[in-house]
mmCIF file of the N, C-alpha and C atoms, coordinates in Angstrom:
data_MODEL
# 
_entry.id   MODEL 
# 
loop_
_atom_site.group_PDB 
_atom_site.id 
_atom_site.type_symbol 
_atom_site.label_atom_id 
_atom_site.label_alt_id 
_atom_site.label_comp_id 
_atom_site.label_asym_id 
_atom_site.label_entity_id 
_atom_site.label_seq_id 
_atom_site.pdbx_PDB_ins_code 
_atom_site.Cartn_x 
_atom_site.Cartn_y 
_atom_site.Cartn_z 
_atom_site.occupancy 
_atom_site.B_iso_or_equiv 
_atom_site.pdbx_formal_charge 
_atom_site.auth_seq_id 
_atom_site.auth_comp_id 
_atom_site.auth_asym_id 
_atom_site.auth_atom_id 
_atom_site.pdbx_PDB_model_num 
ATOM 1   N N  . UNK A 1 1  ? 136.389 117.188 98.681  1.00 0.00 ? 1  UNK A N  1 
ATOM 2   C CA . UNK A 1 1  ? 134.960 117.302 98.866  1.00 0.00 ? 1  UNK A CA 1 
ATOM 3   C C  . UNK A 1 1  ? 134.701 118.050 100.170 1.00 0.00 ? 1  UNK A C  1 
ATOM 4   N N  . UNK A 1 2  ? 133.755 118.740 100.171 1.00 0.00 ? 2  UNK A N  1 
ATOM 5   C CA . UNK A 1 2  ? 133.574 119.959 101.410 1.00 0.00 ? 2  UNK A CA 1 
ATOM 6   C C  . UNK A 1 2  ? 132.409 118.978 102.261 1.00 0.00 ? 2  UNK A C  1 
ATOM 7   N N  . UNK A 1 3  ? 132.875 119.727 103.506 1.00 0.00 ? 3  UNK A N  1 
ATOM 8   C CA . UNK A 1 3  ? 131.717 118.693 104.486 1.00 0.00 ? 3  UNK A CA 1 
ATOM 9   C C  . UNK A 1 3  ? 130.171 119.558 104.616 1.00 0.00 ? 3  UNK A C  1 
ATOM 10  N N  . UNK A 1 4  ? 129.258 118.607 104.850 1.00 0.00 ? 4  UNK A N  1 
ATOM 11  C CA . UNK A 1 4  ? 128.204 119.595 105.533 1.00 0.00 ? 4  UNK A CA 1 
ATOM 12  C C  . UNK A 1 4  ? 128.226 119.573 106.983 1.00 0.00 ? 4  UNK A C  1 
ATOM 13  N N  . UNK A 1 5  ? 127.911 120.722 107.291 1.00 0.00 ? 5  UNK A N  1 
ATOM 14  C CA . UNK A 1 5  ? 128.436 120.678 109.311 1.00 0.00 ? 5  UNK A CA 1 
ATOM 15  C C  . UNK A 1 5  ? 126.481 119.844 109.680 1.00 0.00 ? 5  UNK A C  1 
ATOM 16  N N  . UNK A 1 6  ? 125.542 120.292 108.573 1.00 0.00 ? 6  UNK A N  1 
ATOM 17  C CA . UNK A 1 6  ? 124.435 119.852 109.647 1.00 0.00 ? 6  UNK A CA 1 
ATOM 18  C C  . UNK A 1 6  ? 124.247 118.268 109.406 1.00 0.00 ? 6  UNK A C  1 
ATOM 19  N N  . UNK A 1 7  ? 124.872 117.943 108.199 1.00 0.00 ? 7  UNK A N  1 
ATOM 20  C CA . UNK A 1 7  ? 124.983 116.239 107.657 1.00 0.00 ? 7  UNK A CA 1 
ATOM 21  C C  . UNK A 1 7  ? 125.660 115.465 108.982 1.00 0.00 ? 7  UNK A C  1 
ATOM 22  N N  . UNK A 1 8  ? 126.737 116.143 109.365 1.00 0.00 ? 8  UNK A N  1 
ATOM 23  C CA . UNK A 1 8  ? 127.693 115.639 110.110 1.00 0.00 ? 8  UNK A CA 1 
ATOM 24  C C  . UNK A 1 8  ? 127.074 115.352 111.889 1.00 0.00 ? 8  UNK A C  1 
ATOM 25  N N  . UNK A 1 9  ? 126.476 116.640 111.982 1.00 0.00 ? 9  UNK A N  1 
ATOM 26  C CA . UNK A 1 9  ? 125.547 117.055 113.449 1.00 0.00 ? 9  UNK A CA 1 
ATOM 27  C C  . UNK A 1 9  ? 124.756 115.581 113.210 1.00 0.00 ? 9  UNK A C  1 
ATOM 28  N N  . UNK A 1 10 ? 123.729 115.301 112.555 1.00 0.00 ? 10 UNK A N  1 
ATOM 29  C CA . UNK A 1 10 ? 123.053 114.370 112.178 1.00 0.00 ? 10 UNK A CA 1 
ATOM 30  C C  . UNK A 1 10 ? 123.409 113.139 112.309 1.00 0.00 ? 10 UNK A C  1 
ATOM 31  N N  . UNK A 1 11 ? 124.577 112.812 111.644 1.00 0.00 ? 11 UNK A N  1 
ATOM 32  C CA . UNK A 1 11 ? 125.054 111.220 111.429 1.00 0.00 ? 11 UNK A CA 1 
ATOM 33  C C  . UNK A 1 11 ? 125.985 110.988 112.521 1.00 0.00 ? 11 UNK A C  1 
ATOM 34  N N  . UNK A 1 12 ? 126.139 112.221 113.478 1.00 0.00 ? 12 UNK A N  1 
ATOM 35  C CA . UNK A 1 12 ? 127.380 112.127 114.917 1.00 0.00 ? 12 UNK A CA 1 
ATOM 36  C C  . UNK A 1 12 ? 125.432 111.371 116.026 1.00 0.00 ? 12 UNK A C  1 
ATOM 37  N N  . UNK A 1 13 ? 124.441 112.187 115.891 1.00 0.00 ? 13 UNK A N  1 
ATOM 38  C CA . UNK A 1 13 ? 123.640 112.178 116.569 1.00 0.00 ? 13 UNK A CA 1 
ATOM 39  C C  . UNK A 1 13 ? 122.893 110.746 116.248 1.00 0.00 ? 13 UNK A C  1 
ATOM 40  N N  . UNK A 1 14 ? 122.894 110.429 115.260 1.00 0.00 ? 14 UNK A N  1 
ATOM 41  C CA . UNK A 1 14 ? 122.327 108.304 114.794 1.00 0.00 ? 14 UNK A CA 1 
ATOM 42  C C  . UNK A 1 14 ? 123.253 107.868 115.123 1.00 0.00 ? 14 UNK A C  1 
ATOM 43  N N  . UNK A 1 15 ? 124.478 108.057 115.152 1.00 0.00 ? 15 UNK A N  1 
ATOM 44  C CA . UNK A 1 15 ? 125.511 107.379 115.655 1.00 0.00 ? 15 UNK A CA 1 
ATOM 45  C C  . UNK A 1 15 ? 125.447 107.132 117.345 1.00 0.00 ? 15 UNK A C  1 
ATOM 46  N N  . UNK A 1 16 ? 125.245 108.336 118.005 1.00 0.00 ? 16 UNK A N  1 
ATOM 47  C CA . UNK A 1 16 ? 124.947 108.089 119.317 1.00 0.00 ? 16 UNK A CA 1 
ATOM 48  C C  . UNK A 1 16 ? 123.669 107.359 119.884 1.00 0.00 ? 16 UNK A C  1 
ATOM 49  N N  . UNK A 1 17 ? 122.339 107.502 119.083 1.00 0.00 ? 17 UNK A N  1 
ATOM 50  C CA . UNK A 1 17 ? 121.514 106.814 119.384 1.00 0.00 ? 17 UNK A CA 1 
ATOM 51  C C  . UNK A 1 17 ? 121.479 105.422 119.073 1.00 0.00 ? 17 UNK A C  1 
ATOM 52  N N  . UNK A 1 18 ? 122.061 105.068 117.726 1.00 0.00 ? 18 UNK A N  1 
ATOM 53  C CA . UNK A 1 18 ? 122.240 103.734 118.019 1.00 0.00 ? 18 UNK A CA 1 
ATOM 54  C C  . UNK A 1 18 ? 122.993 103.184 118.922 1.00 0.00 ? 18 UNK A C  1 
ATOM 55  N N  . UNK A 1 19 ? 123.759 103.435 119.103 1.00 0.00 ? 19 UNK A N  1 
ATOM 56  C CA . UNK A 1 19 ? 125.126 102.976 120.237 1.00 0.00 ? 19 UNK A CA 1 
ATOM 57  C C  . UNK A 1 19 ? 124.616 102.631 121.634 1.00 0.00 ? 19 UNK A C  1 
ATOM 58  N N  . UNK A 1 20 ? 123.824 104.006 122.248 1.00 0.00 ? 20 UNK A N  1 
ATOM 59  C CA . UNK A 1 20 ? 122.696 103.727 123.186 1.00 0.00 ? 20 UNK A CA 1 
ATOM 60  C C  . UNK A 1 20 ? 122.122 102.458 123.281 1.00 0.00 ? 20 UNK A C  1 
ATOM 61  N N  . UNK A 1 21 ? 121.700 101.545 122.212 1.00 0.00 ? 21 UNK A N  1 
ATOM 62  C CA . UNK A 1 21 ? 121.000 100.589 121.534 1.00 0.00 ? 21 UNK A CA 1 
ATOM 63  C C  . UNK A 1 21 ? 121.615 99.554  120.927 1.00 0.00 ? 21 UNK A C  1 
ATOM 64  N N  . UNK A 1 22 ? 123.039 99.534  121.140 1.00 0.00 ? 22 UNK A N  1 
ATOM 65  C CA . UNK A 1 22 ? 123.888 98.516  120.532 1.00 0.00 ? 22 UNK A CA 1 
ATOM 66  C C  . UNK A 1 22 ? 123.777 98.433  119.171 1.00 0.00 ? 22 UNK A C  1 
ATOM 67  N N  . UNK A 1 23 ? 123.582 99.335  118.726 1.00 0.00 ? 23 UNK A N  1 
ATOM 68  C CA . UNK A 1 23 ? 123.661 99.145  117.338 1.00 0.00 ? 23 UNK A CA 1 
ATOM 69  C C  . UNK A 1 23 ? 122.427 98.693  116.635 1.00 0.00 ? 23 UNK A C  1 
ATOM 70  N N  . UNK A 1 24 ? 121.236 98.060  117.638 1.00 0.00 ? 24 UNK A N  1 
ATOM 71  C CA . UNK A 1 24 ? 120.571 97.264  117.136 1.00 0.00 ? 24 UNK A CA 1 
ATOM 72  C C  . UNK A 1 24 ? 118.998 98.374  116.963 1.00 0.00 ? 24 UNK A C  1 
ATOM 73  N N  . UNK A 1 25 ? 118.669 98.878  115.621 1.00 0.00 ? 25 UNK A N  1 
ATOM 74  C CA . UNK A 1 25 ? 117.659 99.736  115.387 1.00 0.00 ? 25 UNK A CA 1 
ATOM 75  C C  . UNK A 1 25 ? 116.315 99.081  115.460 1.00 0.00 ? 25 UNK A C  1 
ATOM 76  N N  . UNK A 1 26 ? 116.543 97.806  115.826 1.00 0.00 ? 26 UNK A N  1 
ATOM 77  C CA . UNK A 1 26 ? 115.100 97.591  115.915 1.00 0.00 ? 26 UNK A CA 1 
ATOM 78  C C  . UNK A 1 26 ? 114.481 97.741  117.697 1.00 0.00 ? 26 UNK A C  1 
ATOM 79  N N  . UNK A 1 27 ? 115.601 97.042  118.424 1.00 0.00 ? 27 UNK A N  1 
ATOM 80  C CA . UNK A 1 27 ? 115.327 97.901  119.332 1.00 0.00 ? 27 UNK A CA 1 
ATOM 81  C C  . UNK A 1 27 ? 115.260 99.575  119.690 1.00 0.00 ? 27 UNK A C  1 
ATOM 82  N N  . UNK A 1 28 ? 115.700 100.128 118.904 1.00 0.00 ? 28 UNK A N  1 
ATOM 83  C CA . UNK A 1 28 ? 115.456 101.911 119.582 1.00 0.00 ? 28 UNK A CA 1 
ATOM 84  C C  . UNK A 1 28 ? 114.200 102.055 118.725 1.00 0.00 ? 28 UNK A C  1 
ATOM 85  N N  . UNK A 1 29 ? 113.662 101.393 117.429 1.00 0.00 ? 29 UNK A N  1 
ATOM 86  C CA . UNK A 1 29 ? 112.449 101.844 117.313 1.00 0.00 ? 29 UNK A CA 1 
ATOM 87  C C  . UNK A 1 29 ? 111.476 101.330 118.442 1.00 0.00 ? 29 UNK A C  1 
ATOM 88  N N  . UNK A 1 30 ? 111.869 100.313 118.847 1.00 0.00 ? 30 UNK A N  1 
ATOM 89  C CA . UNK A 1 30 ? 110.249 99.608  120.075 1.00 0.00 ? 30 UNK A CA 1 
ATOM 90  C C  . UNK A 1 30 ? 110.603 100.163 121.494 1.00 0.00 ? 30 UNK A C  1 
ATOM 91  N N  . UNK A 1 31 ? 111.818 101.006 121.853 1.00 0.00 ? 31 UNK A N  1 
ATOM 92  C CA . UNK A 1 31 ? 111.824 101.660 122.389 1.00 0.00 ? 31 UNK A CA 1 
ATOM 93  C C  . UNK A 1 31 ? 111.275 103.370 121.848 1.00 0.00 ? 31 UNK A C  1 
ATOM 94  N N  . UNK A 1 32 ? 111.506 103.607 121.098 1.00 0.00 ? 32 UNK A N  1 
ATOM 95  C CA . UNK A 1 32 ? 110.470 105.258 120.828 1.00 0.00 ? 32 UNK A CA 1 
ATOM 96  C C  . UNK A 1 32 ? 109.056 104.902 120.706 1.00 0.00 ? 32 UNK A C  1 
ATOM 97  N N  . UNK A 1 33 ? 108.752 104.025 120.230 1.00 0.00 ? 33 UNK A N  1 
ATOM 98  C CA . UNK A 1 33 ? 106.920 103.637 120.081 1.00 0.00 ? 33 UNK A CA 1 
ATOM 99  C C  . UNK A 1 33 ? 106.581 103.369 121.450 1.00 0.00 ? 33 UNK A C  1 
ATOM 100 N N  . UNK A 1 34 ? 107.597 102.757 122.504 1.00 0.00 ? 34 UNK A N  1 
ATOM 101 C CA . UNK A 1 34 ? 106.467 102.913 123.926 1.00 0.00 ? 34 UNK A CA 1 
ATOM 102 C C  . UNK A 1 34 ? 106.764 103.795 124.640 1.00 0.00 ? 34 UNK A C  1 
ATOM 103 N N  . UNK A 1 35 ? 107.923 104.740 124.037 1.00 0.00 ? 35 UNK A N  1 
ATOM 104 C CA . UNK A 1 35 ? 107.776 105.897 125.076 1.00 0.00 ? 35 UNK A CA 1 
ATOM 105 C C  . UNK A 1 35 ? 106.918 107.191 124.402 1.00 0.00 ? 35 UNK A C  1 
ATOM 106 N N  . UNK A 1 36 ? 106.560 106.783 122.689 1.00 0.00 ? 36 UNK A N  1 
ATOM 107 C CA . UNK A 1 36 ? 105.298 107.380 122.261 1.00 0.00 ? 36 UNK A CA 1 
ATOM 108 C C  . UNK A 1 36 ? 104.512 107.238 122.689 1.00 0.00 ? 36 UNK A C  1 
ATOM 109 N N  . UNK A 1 37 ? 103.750 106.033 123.279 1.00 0.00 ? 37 UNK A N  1 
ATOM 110 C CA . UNK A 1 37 ? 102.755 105.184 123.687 1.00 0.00 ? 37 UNK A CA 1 
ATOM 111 C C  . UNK A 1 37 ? 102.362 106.049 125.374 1.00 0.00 ? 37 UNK A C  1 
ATOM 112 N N  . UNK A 1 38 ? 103.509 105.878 125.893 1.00 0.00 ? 38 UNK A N  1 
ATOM 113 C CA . UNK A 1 38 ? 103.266 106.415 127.394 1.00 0.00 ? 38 UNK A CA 1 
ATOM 114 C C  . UNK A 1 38 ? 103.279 108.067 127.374 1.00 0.00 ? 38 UNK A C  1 
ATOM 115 N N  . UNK A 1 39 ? 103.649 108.714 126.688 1.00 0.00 ? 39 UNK A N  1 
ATOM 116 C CA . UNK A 1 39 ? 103.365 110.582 126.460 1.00 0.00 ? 39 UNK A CA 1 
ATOM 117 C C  . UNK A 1 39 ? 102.143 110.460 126.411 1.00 0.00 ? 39 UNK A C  1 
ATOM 118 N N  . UNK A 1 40 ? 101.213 110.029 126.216 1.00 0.00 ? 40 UNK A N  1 
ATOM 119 C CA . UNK A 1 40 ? 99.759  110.580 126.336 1.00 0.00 ? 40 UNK A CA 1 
ATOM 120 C C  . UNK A 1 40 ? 99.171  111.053 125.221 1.00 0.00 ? 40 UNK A C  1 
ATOM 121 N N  . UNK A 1 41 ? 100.324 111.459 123.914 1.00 0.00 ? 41 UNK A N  1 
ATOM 122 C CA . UNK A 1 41 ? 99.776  112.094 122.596 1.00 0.00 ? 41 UNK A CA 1 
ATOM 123 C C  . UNK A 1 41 ? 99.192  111.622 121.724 1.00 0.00 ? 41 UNK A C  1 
ATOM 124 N N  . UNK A 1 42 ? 98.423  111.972 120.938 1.00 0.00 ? 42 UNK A N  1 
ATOM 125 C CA . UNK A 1 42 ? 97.534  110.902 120.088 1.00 0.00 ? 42 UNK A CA 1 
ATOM 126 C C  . UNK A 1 42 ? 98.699  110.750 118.988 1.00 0.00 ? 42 UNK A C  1 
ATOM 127 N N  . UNK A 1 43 ? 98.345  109.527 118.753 1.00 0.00 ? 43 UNK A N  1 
ATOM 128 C CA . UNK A 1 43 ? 99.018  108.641 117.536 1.00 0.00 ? 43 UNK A CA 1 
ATOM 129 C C  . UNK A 1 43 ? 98.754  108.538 116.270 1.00 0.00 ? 43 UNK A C  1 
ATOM 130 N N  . UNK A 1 44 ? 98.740  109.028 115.477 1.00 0.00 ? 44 UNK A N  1 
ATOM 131 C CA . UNK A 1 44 ? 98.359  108.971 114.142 1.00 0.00 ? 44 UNK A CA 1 
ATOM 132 C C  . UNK A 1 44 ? 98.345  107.508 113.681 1.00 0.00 ? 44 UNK A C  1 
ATOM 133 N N  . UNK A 1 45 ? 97.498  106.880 112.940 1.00 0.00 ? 45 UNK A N  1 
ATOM 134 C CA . UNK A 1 45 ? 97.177  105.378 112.322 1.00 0.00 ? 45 UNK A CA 1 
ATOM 135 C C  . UNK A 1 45 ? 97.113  105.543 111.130 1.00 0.00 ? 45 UNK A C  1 
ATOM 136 N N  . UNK A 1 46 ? 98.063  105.619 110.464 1.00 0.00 ? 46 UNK A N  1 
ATOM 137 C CA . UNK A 1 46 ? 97.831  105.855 108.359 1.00 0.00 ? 46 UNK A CA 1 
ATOM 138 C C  . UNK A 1 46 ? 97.786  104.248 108.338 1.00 0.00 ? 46 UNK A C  1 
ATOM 139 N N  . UNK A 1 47 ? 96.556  104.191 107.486 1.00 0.00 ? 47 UNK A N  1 
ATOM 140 C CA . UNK A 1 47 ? 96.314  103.167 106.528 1.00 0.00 ? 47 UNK A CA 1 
ATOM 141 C C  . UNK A 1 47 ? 97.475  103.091 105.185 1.00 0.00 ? 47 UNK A C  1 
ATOM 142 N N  . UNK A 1 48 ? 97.256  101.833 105.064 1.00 0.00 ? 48 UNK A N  1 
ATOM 143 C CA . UNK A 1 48 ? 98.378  101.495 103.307 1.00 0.00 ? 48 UNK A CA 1 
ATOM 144 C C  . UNK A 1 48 ? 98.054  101.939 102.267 1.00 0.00 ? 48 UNK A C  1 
ATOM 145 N N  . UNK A 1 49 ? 98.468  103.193 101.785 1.00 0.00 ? 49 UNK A N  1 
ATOM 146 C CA . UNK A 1 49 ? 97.679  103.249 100.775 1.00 0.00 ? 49 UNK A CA 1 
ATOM 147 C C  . UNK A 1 49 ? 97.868  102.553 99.113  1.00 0.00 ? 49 UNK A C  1 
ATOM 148 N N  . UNK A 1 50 ? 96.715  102.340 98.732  1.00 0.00 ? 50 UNK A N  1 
ATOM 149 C CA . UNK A 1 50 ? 97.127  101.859 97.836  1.00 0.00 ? 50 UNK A CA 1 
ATOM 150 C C  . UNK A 1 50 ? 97.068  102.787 96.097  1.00 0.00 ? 50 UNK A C  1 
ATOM 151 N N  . UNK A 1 51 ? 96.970  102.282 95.299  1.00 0.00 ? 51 UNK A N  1 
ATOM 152 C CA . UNK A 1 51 ? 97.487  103.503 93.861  1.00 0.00 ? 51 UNK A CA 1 
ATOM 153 C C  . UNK A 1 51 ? 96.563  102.785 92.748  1.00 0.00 ? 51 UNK A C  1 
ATOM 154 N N  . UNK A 1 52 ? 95.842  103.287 92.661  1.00 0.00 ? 52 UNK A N  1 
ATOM 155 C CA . UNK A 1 52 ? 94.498  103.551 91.675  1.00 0.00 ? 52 UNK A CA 1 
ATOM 156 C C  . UNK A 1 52 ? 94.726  103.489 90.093  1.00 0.00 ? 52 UNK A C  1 
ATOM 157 N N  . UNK A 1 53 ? 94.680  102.517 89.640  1.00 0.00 ? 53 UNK A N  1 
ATOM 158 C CA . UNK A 1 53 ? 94.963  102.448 88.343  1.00 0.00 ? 53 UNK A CA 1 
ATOM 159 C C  . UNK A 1 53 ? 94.009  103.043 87.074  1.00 0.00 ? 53 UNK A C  1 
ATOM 160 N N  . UNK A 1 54 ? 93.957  103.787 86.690  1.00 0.00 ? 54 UNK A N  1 
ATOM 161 C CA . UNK A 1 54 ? 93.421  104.213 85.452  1.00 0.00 ? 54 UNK A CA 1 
ATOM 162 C C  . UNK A 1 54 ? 92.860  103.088 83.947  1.00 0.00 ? 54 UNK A C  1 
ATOM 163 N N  . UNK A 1 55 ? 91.915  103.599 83.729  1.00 0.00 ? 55 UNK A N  1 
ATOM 164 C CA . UNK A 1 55 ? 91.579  102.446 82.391  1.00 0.00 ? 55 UNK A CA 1 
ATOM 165 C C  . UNK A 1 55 ? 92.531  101.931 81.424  1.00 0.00 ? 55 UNK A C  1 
ATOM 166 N N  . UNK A 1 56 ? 93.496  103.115 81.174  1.00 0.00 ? 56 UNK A N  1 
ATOM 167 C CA . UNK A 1 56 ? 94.745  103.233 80.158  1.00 0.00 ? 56 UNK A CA 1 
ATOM 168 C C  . UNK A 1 56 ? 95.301  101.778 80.532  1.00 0.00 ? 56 UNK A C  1 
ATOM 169 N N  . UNK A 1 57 ? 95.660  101.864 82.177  1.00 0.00 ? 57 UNK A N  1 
ATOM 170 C CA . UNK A 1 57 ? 96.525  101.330 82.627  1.00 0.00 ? 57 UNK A CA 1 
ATOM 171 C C  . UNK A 1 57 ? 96.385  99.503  82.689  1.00 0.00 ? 57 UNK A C  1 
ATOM 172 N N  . UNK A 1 58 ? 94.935  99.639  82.894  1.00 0.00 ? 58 UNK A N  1 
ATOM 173 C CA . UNK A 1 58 ? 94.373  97.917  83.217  1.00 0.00 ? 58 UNK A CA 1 
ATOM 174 C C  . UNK A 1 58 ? 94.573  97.159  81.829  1.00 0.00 ? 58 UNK A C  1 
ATOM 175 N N  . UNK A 1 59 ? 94.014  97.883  80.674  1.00 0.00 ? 59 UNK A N  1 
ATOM 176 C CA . UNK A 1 59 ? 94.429  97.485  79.457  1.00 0.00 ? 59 UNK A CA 1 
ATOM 177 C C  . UNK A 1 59 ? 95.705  96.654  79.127  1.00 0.00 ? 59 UNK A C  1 
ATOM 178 N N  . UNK A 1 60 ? 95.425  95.616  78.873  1.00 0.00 ? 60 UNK A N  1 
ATOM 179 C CA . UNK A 1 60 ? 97.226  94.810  78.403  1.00 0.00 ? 60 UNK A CA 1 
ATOM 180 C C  . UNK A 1 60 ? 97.565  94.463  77.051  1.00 0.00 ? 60 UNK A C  1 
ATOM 181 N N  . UNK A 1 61 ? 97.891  96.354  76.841  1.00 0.00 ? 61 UNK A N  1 
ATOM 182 C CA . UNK A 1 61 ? 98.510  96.689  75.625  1.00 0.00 ? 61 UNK A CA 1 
ATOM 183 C C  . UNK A 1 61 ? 100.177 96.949  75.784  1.00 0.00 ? 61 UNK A C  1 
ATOM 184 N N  . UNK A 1 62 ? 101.021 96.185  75.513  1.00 0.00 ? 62 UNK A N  1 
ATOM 185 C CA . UNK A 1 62 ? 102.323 95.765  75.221  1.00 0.00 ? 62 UNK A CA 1 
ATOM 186 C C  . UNK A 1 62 ? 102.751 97.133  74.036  1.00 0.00 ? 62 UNK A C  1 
ATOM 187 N N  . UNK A 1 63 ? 104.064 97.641  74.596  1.00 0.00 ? 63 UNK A N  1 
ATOM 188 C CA . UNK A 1 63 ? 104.404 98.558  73.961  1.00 0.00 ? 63 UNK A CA 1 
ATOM 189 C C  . UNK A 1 63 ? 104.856 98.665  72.602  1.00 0.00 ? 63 UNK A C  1 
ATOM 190 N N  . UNK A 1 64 ? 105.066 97.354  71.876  1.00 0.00 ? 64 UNK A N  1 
ATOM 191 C CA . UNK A 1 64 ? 105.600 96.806  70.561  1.00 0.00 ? 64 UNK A CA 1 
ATOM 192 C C  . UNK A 1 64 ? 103.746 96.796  69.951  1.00 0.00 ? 64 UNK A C  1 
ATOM 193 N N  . UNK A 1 65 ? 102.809 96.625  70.765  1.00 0.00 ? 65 UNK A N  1 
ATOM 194 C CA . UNK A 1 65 ? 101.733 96.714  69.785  1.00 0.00 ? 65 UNK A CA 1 
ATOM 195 C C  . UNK A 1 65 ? 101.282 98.285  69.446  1.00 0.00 ? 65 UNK A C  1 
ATOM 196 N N  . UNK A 1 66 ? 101.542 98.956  69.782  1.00 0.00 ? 66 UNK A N  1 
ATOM 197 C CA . UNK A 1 66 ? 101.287 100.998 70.065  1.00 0.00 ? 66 UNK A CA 1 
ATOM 198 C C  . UNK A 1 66 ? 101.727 100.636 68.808  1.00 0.00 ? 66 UNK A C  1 
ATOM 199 N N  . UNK A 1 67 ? 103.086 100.575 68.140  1.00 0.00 ? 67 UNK A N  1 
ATOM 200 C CA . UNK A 1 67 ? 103.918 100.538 67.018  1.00 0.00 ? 67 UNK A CA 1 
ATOM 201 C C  . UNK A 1 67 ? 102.803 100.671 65.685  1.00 0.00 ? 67 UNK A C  1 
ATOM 202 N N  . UNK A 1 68 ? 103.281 101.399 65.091  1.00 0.00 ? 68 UNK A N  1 
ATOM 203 C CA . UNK A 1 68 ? 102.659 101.248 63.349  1.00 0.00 ? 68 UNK A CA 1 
ATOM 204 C C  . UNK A 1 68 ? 103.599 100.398 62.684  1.00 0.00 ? 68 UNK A C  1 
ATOM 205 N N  . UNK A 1 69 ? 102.168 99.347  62.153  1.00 0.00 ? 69 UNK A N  1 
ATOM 206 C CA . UNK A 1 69 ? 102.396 98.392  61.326  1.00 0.00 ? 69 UNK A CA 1 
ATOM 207 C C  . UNK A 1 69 ? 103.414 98.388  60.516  1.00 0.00 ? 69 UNK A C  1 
ATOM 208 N N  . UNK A 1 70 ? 104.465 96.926  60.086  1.00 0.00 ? 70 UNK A N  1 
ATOM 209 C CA . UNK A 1 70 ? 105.476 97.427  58.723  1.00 0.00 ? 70 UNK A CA 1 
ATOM 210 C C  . UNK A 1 70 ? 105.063 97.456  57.888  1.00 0.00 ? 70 UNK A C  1 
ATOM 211 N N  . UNK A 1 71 ? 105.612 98.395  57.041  1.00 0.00 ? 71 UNK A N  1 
ATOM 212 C CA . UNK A 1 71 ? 105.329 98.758  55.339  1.00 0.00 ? 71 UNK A CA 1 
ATOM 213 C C  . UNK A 1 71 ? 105.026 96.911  54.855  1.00 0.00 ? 71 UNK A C  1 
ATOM 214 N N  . UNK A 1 72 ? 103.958 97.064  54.056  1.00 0.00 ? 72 UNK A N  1 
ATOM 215 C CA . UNK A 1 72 ? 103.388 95.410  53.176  1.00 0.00 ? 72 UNK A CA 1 
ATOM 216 C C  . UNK A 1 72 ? 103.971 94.982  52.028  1.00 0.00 ? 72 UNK A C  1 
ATOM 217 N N  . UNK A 1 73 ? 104.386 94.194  51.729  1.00 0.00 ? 73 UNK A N  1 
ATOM 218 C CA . UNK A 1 73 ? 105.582 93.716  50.292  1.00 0.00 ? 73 UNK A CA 1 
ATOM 219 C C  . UNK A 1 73 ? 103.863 94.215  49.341  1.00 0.00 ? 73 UNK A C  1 
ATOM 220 N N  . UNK A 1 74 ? 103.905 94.682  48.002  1.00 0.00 ? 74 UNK A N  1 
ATOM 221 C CA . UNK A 1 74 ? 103.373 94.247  46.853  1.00 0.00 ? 74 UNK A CA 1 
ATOM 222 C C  . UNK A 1 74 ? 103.397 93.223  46.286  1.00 0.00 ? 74 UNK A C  1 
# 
C-alpha cells in the first residue's frame, strides 16, 4: 500500500499536538477556545440545526402497507 506524504504530515502534526496535551483532547480543545477567546476575532455561534420533515414523511405509513394487495381466492 503506497503512503500519502500529506496524510502522514497531518497525523505526525495531531500526533504532536496531542502529546503537547498528554494525549488528553479535551484539554487542547479548552485550550484553542481560550486562546480563540483572547485573539480578539469574532466567533461564529451556529445554532443546532434541526431537519424539517415533509408531509410524506410525518405520515405513519409502514413500508409493507405501500405493497399491492394479494391476489383474492374465488
Amino acid at each position: 500500500m503506497t503512503t500519502n506524504p500529506i496524510l502522514q504530515e497531518i497525523y505526525a502534526a495531531r500526533a504532536q499536538l496531542l502529546a503537547e496535551y498528554g494525549g488528553d483532547l479535551a484539554a487542547y480543545i479548552r485550550s484553542a477556545n481560550e486562546r480563540a477567546k483572547a485573539s480578539g476575532h469574532i466567533i461564529a455561534k451556529i445554532k443546532q440545526r434541526t431537519i424539517r420533515r415533509t408531509g410524506a414523511a410525518k405520515q405513519s405509513v409502514t413500508a409493507t402497507e405501500c405493497l399491492s394487495a394479494p391476489p383474492s381466492n374465488p
